[in-house]
N, C-alpha and C positions, 0 to 999 in steps of 0.2 A: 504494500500500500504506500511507504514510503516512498517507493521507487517511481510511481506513477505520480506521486506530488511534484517529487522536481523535477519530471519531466514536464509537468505541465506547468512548471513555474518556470522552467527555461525558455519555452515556447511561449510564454505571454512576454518575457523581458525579451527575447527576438524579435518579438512584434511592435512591441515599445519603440524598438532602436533606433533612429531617423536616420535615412540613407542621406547618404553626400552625394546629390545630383551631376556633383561634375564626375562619379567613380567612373560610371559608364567611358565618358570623352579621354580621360585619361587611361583605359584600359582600350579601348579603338588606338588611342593615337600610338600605345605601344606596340599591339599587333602589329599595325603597317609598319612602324619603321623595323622590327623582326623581321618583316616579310619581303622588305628592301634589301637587296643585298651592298654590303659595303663596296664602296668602288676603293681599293686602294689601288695606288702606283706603285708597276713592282722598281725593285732596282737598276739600275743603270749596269753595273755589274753581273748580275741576273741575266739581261736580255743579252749581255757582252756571250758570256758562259755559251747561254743557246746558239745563239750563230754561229760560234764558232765550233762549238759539237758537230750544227749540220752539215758546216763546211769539212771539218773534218770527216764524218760521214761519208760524205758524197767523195772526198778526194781518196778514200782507203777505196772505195765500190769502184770507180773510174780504175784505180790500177793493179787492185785484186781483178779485173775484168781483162785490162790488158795484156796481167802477164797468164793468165789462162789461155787468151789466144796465140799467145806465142808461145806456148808448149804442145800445144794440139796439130797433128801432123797431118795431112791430107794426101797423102799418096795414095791411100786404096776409098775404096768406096764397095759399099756391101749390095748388092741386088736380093733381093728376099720379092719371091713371089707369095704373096697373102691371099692365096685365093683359095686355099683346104682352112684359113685360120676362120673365111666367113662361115665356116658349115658349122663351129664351134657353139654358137647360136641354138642349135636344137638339143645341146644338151643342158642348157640352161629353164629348160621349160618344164614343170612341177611332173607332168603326167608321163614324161620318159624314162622309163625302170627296164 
């Protein structure tokens, strides 16, 4: 019986309490800016960094690329007739046992 008194005496001083009508605009105004994302500026250093990553990037790809071609020999060339590899096709098909 106790227990249902202070509930019901919590409930009446809740109802008492007088809202602060600006709670609302002050709890909107901080969602949006939450919801804004920060613009910051990166570094000068930072962007230095990346450039020059991709440049080096591109310059290891450019002569990892060239000296692969100057090791690759072209004296012979292969002929392979592929015309038994098309028949290969029928054994791919669920019902062939």
């Amino acid at each position: 019986m106790k227990t249902e008194q202070y509930i019901d005496d919590f409930i009446k001083r809740e109802k008492q309490t007088e809202h602060n009508p600006f709670l609302s605009t002050r709890v909107m105004a901080e969602i949006e800016k939450r919801q804004q994302p920060e613009r910051r500026r990166t570094p000068v250093w930072q962007t230095v960094v990346v450039a020059a990553s991709l440049a080096a990037v591109a310059f290891l790809g450019v002569s990892i690329g060239n000296s692969y071609q100057k090791s690759v020999s072209h004296e012979f060339t292969m002929n392979i007739n592929d015309s038994q590899i098309e028949n290969l096709g029928y054994y791919n098909f669920d019902d062939y046992e």
